[in-house]
N, CA and C atoms as a LAMMPS dump frame, in Angstrom:
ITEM: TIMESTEP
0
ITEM: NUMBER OF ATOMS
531
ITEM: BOX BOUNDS ff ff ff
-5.0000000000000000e+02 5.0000000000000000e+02
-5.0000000000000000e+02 5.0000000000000000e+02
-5.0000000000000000e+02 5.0000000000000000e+02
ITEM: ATOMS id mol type element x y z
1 1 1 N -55.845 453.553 284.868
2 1 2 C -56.259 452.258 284.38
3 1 3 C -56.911 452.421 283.009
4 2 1 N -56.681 451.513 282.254
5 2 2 C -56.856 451.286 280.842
6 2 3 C -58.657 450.962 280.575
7 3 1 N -59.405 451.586 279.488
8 3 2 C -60.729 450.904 279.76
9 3 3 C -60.905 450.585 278.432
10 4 1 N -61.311 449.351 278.02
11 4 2 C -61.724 448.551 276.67
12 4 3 C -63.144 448.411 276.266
13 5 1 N -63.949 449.66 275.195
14 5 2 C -65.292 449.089 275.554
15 5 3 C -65.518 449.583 273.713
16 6 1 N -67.079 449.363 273.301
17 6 2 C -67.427 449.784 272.092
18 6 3 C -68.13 451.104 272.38
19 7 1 N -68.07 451.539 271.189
20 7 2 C -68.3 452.813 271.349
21 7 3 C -68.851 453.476 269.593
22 8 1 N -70.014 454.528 269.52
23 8 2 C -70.235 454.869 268.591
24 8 3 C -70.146 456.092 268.025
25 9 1 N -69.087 456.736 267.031
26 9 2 C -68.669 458.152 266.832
27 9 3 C -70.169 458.771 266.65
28 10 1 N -69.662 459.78 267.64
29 10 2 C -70.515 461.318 267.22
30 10 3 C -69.95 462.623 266.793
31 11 1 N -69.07 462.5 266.799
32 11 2 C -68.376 463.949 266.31
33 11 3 C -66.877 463.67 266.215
34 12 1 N -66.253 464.684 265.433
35 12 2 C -64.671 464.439 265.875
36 12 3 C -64.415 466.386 265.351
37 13 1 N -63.725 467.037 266.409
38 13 2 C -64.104 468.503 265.789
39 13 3 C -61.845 468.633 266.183
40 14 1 N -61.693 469.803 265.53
41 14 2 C -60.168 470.123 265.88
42 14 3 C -60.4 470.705 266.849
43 15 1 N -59.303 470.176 267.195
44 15 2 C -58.804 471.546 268.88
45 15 3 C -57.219 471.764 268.5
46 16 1 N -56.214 471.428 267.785
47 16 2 C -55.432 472.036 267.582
48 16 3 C -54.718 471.941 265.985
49 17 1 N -53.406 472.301 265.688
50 17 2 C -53.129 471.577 264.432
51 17 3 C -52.696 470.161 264.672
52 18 1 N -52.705 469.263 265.929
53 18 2 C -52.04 468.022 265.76
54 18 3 C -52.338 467.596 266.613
55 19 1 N -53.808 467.997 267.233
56 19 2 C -54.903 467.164 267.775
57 19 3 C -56.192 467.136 267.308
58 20 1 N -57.534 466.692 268.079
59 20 2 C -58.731 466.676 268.021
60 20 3 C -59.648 466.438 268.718
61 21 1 N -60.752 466.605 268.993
62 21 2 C -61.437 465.972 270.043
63 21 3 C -62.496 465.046 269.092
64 22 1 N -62.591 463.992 269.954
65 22 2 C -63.269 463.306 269.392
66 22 3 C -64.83 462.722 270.466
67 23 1 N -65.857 462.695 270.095
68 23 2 C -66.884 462.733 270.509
69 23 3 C -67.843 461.766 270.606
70 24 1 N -68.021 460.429 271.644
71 24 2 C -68.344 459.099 271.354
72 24 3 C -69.511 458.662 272.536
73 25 1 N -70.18 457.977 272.13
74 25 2 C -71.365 457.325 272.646
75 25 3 C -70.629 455.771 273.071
76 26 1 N -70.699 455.606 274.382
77 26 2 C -70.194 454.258 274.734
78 26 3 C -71.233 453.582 275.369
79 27 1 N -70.564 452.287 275.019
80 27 2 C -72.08 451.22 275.923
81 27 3 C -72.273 451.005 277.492
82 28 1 N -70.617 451.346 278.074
83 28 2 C -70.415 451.617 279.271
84 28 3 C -70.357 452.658 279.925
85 29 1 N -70.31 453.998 279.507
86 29 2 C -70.077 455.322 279.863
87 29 3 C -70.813 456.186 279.389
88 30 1 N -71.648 455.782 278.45
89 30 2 C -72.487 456.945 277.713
90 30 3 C -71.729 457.605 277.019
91 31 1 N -71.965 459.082 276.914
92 31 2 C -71.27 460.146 276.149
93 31 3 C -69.853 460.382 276.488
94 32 1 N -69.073 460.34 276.099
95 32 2 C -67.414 460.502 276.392
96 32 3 C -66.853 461.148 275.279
97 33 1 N -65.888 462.068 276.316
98 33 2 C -64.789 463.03 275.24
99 33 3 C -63.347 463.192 275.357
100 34 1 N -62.96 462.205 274.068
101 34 2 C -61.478 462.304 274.05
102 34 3 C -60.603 462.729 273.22
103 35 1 N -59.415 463.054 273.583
104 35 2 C -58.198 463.905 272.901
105 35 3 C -57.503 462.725 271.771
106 36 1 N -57.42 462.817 270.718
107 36 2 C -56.883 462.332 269.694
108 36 3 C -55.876 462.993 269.238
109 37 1 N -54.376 462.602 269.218
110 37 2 C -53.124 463.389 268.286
111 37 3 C -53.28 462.533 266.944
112 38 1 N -52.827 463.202 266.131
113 38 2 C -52.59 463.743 265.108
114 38 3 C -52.663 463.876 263.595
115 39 1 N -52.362 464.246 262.622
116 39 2 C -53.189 465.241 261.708
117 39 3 C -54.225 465.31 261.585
118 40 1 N -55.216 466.001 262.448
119 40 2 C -56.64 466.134 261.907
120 40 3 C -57.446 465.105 262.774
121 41 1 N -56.943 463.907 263.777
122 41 2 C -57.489 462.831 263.9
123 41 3 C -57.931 462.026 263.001
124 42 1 N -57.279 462.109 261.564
125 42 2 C -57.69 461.353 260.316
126 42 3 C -56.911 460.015 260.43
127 43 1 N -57.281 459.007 261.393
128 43 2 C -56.963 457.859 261.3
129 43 3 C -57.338 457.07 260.408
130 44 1 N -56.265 456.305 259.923
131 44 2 C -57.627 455.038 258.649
132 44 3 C -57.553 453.735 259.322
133 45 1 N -57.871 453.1 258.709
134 45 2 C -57.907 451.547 259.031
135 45 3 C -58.092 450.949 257.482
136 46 1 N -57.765 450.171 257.173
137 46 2 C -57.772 449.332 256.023
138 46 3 C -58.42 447.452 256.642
139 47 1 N -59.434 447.584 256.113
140 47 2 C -60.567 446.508 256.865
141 47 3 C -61.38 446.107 255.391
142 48 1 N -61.541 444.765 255.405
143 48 2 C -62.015 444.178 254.229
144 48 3 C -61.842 445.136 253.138
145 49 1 N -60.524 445.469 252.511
146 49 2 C -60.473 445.805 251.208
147 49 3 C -60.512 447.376 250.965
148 50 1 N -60.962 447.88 252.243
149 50 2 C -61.64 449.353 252.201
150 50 3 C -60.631 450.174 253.465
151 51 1 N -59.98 451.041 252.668
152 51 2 C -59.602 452.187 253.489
153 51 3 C -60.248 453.425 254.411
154 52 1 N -60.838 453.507 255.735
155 52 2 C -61.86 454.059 255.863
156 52 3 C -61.154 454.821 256.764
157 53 1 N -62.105 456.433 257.178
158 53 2 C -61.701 456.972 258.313
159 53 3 C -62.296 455.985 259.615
160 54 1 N -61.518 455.745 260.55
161 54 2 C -62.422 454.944 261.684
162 54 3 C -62.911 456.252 262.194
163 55 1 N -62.859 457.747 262.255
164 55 2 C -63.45 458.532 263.329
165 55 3 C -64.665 459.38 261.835
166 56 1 N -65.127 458.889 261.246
167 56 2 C -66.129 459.516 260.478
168 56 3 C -67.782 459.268 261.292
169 57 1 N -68.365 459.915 261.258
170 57 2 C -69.745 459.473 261.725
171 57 3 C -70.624 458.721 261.813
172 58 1 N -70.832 457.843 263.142
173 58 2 C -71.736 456.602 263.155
174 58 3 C -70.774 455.533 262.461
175 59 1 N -69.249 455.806 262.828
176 59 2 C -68.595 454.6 262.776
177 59 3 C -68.791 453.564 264.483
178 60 1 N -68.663 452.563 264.057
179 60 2 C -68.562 451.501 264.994
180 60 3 C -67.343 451.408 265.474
181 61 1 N -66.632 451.534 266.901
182 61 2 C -65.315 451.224 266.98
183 61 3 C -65.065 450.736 268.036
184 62 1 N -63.847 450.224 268.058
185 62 2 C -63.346 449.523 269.847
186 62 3 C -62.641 450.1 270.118
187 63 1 N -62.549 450.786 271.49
188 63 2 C -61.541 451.751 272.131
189 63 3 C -60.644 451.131 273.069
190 64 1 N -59.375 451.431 273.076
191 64 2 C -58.696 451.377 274.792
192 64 3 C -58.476 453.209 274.844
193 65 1 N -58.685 453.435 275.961
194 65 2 C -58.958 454.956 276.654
195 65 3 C -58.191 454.346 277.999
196 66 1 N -57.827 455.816 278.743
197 66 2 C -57.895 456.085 280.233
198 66 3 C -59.072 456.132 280.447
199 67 1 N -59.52 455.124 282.064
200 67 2 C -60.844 455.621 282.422
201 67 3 C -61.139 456.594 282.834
202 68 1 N -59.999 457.214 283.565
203 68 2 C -60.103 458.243 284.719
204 68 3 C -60.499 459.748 283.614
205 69 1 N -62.012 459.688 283.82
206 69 2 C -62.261 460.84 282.903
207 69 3 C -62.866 462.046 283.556
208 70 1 N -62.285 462.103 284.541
209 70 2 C -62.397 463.251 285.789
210 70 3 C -61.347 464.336 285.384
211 71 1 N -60.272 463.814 284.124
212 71 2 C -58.935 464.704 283.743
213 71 3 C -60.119 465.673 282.806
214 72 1 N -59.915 466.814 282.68
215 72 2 C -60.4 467.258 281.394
216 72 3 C -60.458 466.905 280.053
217 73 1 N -59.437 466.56 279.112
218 73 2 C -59.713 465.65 278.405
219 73 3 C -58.477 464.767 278.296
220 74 1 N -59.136 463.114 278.669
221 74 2 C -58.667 461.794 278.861
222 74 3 C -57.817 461.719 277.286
223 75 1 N -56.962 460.861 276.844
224 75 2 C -56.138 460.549 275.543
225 75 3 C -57.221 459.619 275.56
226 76 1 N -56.856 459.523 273.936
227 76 2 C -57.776 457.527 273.342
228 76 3 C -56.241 457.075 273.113
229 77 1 N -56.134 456.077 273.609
230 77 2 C -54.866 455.255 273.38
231 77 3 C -55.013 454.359 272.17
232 78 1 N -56.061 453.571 271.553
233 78 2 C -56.379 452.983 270.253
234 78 3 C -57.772 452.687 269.904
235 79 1 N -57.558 452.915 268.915
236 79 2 C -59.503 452.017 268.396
237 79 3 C -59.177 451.782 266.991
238 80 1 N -60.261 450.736 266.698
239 80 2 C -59.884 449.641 265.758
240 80 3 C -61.748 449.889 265.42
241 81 1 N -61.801 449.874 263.915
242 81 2 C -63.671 449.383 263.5
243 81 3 C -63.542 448.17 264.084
244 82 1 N -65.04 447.822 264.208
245 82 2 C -65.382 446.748 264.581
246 82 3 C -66.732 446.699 263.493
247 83 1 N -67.595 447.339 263.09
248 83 2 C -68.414 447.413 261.803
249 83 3 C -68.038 448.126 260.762
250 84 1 N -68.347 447.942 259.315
251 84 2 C -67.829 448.399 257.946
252 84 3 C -68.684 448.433 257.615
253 85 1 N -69.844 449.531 257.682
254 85 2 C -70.976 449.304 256.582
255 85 3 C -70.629 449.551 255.126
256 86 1 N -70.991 448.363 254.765
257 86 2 C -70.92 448.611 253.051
258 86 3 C -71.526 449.626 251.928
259 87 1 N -72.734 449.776 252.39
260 87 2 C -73.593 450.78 251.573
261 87 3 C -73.973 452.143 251.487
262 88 1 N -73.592 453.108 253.086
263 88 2 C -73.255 453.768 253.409
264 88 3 C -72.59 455.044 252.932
265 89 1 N -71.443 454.617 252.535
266 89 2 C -69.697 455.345 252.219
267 89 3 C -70.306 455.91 250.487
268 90 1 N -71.35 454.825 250.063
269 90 2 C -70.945 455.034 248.199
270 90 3 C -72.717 455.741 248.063
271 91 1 N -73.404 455.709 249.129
272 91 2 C -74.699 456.565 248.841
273 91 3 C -75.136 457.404 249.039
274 92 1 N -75.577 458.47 248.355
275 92 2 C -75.282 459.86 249.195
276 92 3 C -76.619 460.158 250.034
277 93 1 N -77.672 459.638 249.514
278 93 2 C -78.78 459.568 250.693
279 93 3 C -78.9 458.783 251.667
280 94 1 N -78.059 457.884 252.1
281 94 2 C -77.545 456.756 252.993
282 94 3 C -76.677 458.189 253.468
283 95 1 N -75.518 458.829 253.029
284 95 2 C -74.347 459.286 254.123
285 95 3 C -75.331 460.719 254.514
286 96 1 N -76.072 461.365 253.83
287 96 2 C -76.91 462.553 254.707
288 96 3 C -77.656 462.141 255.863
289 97 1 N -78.478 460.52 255.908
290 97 2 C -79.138 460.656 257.085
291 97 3 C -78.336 460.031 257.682
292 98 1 N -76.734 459.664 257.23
293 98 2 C -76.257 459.496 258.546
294 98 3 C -75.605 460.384 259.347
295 99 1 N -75.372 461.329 258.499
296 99 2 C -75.193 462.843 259.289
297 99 3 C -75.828 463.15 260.286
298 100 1 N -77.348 463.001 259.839
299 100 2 C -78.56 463.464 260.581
300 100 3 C -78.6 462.664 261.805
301 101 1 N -78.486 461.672 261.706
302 101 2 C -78.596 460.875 262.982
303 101 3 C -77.143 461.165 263.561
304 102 1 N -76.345 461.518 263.373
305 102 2 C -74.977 461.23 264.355
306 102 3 C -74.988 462.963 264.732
307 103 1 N -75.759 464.391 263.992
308 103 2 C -75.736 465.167 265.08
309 103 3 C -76.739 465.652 265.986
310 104 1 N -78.148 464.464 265.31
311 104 2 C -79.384 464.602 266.12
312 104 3 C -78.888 463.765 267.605
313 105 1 N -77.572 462.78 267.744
314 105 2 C -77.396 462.325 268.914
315 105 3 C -76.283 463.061 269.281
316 106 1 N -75.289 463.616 268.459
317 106 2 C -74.56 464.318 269.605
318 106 3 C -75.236 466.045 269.981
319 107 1 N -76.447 466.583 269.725
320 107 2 C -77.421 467.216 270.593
321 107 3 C -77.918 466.758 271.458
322 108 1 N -78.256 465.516 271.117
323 108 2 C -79.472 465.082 272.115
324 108 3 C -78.356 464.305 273.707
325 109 1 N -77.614 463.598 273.122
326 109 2 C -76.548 462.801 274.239
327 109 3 C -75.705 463.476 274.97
328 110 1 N -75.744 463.925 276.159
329 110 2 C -74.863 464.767 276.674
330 110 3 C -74.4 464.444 278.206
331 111 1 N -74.745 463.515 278.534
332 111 2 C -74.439 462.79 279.904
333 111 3 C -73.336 461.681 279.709
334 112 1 N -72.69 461.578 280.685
335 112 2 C -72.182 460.19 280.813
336 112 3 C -72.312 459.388 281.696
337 113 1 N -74.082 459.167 281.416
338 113 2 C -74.229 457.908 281.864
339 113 3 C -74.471 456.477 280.927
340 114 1 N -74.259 455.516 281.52
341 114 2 C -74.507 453.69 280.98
342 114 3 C -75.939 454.202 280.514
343 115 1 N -75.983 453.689 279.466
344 115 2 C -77.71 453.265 278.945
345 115 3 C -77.173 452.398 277.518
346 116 1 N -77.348 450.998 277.893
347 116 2 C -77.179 449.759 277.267
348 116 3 C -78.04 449.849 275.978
349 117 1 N -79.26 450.199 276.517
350 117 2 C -80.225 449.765 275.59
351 117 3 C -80.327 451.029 274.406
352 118 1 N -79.74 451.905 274.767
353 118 2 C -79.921 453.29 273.776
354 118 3 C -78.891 452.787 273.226
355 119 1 N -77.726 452.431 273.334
356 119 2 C -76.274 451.994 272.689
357 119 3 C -76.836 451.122 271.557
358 120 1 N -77.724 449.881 272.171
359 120 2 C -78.023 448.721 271.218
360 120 3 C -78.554 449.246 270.033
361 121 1 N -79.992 450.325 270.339
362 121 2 C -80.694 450.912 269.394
363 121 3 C -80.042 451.323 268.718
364 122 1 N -78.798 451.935 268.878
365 122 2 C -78.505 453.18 268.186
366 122 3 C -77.181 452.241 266.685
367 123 1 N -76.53 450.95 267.572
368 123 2 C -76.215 450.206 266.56
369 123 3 C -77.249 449.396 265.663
370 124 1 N -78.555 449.32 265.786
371 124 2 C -79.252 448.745 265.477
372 124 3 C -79.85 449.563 264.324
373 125 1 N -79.855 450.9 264.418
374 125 2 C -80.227 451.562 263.418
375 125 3 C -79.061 451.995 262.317
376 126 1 N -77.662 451.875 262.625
377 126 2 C -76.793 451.848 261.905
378 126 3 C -76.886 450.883 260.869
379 127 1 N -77 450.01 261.846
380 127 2 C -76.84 448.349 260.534
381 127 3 C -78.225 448.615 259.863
382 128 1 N -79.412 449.038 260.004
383 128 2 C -80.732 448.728 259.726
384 128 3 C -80.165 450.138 258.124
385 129 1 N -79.522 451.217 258.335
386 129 2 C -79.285 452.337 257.736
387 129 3 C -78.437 451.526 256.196
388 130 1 N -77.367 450.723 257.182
389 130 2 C -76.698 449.676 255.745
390 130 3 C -77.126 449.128 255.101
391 131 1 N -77.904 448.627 255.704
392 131 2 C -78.639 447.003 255.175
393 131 3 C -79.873 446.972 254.231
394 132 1 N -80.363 447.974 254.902
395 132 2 C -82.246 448.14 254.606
396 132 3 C -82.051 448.229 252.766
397 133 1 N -83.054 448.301 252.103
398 133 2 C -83.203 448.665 250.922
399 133 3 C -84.02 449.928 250.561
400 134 1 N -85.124 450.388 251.727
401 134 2 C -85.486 451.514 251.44
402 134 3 C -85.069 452.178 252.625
403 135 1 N -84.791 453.323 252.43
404 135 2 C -84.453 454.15 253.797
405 135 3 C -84.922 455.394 254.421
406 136 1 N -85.669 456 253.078
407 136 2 C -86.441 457.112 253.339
408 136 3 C -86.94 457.09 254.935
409 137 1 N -87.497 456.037 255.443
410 137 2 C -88.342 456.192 256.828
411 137 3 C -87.24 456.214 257.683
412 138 1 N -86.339 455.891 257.596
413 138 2 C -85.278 455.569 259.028
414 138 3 C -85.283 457.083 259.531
415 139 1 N -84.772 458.138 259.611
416 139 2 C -85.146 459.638 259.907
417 139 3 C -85.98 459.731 260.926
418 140 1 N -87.577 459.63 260.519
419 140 2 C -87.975 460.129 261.42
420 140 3 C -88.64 458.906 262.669
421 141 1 N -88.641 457.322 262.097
422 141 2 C -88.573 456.313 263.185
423 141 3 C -87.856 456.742 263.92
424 142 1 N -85.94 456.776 263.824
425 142 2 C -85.337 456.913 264.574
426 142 3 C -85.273 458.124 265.536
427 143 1 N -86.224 458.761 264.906
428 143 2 C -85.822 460.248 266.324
429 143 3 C -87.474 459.822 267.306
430 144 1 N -88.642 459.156 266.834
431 144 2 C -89.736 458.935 267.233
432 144 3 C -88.849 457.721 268.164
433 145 1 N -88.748 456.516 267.785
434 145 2 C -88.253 455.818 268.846
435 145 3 C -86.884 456.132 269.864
436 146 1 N -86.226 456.924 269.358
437 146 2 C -84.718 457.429 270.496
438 146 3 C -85.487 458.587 271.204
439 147 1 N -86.513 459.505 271.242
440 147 2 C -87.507 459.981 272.14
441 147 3 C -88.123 459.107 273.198
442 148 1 N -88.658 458.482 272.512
443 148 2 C -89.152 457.184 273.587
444 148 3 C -87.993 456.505 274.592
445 149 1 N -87.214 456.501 273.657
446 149 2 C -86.001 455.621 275.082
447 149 3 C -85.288 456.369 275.737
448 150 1 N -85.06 457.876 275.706
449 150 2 C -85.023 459.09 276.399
450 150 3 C -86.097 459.638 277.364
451 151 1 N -87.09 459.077 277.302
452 151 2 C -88.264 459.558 278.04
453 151 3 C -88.842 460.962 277.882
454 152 1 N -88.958 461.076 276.454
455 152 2 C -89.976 462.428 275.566
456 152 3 C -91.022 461.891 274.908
457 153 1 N -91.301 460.096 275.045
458 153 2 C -92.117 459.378 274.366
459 153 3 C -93.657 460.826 274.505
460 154 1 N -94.158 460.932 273.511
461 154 2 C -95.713 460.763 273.758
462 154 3 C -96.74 459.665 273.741
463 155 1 N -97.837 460.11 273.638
464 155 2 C -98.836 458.847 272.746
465 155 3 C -98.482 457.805 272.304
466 156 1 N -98.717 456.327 272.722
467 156 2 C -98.4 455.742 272.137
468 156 3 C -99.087 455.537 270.242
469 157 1 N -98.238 454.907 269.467
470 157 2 C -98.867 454.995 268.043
471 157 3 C -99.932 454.818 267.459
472 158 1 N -100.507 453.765 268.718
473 158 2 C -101.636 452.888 268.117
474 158 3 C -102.647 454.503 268.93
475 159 1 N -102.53 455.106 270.157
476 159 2 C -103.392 456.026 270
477 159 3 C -103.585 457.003 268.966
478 160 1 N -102.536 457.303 268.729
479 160 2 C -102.7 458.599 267.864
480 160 3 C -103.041 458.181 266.498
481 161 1 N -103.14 456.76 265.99
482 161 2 C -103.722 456.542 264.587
483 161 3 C -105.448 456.292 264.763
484 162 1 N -105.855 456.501 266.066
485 162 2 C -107.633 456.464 266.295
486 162 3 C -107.814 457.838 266.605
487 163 1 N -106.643 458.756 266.041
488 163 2 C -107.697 460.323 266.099
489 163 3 C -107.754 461.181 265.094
490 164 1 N -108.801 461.92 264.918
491 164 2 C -109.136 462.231 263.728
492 164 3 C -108.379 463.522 263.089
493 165 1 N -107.587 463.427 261.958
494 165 2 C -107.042 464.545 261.505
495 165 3 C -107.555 466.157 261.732
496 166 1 N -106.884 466.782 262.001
497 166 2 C -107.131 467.863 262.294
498 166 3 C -106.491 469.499 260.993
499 167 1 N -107.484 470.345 260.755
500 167 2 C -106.751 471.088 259.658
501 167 3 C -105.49 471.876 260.419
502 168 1 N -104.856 472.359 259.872
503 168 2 C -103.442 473.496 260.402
504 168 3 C -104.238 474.338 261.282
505 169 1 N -104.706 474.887 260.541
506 169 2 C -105.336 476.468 260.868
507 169 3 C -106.287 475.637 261.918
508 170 1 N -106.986 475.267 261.695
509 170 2 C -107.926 475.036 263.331
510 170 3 C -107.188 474.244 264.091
511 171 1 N -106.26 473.544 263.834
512 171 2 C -105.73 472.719 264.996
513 171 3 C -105.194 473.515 266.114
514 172 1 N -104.1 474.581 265.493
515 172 2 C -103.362 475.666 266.105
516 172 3 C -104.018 477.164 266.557
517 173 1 N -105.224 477.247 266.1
518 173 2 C -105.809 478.272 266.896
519 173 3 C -105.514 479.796 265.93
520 174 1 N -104.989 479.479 265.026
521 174 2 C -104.17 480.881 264.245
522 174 3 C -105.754 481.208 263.327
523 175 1 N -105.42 482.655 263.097
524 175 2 C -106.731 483.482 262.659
525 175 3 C -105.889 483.448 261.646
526 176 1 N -106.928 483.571 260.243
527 176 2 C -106.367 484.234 259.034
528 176 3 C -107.77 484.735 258.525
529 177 1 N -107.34 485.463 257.86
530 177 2 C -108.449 486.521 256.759
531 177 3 C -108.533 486.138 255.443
C-alpha cells in the first residue's frame, strides 16, 4: 500500500552508481529510509521560476512511498517540494546553518516514531531560517528548544538567568598554576 505524507530531508548519501538512499523526517513515521534510482538521486523540480534539487537539505517535500517499511529499504515512488525557501539557496550563512541543523537532526533522529510536534518545530524553524532577517541566533535556539522536545530539556530559562555567573576555572574544579 501506497503512503502520502510530508516529510523533511535529512540526508541523501549514495549507495550505488544509479541509486541512493535518501534520509527523511516524516510527520507520520518519524525517521524513514528510502531507496531513490537514479543519477545520484539528483532530482530537480522547477517551482516558481527556480530549478532546485528537491532532495538537498531541510527541503520540504511530499512523498508517495511504500508503507510497508519492514522491507529493508522501501522505494520512494514520488515527491514533489511543497516549500521553496527563497533566501536560503543564495546565502551562504543561511545554507551553513542549514547544514547544521539538517545533520544535528539526522544524529539526533533515529527512530521511527510519529512526533507531530517535533515535525511542526522543525518546519517552523526552516521557514523562521528563510524568513528571519537576523539569523545568527537560530543555531543554538534550535538545538536548546529540539532538546527540550526530545526530553534533554534542563533548567528552565527563566531559572538559569537568576544564577550567578560562575568563572571557568572555579566552576569546573580544574587546578592551574
Amino acid at each position: 500500500m501506497l503512503v502520502r505524507t510530508e516529510a523533511v530531508v535529512l540526508a541523501l548519501q549514495k549507495h550505488t552508481d544509479t541509486s541512493s538512499i535518501l534520509h527523511l523526517y516524516t510527520r507520520e513515521q518519524g525517521r524513514v529510509q528510502y531507496i531513490v534510482y537514479g543519477r545520484k538521486g539528483a532530482t530537480r523540480q522547477k517551482k516558481a521560476g527556480v530549478s532546485t534539487n528537491i532532495f538537498s537539505p531541510l527541503s520540504l517535500v511530499e512523498i508517495t512511498a511504500d508503507s510497508n517499511l519492514s522491507r529493508t529499504l522501501p522505494t520512494l515512488k514520488s515527491a514533489s517540494l511543497i516549500y521553496v525557501p527563497s533566501r536560503i539557496s543564495g546565502d551562504m550563512t543561511r545554507q551553513c546553518i542549514a547544514l547544521f541543523i539538517a545533520e544535528a537532526l539526522y544524529k539526533t533522529l533515529k527512530h521511527p516514531m510519529e512526533d507531530q510536534v517535533v515535525f511542526d518545530y522543525i518546519v517552523e524553524v526552516i521557514r523562521e531560517l528563510d524568513l528571519a532577517d537576523s539569523v545568527e541566533h537560530i543555531p543554538s535556539c534550535f538545538l536548546t528548544r529540539l532538546s527540550e522536545l526530545l526530553g534533554y530539556g534542563g533548567e528552565p530559562m527563566e531559572e538559569l538567568s537568576d544564577m550567578k555567573s560562575v568563572g571557568l576555572l572555579e566552576g569546573v574544579g580544574l587546578y592551574y598554576d
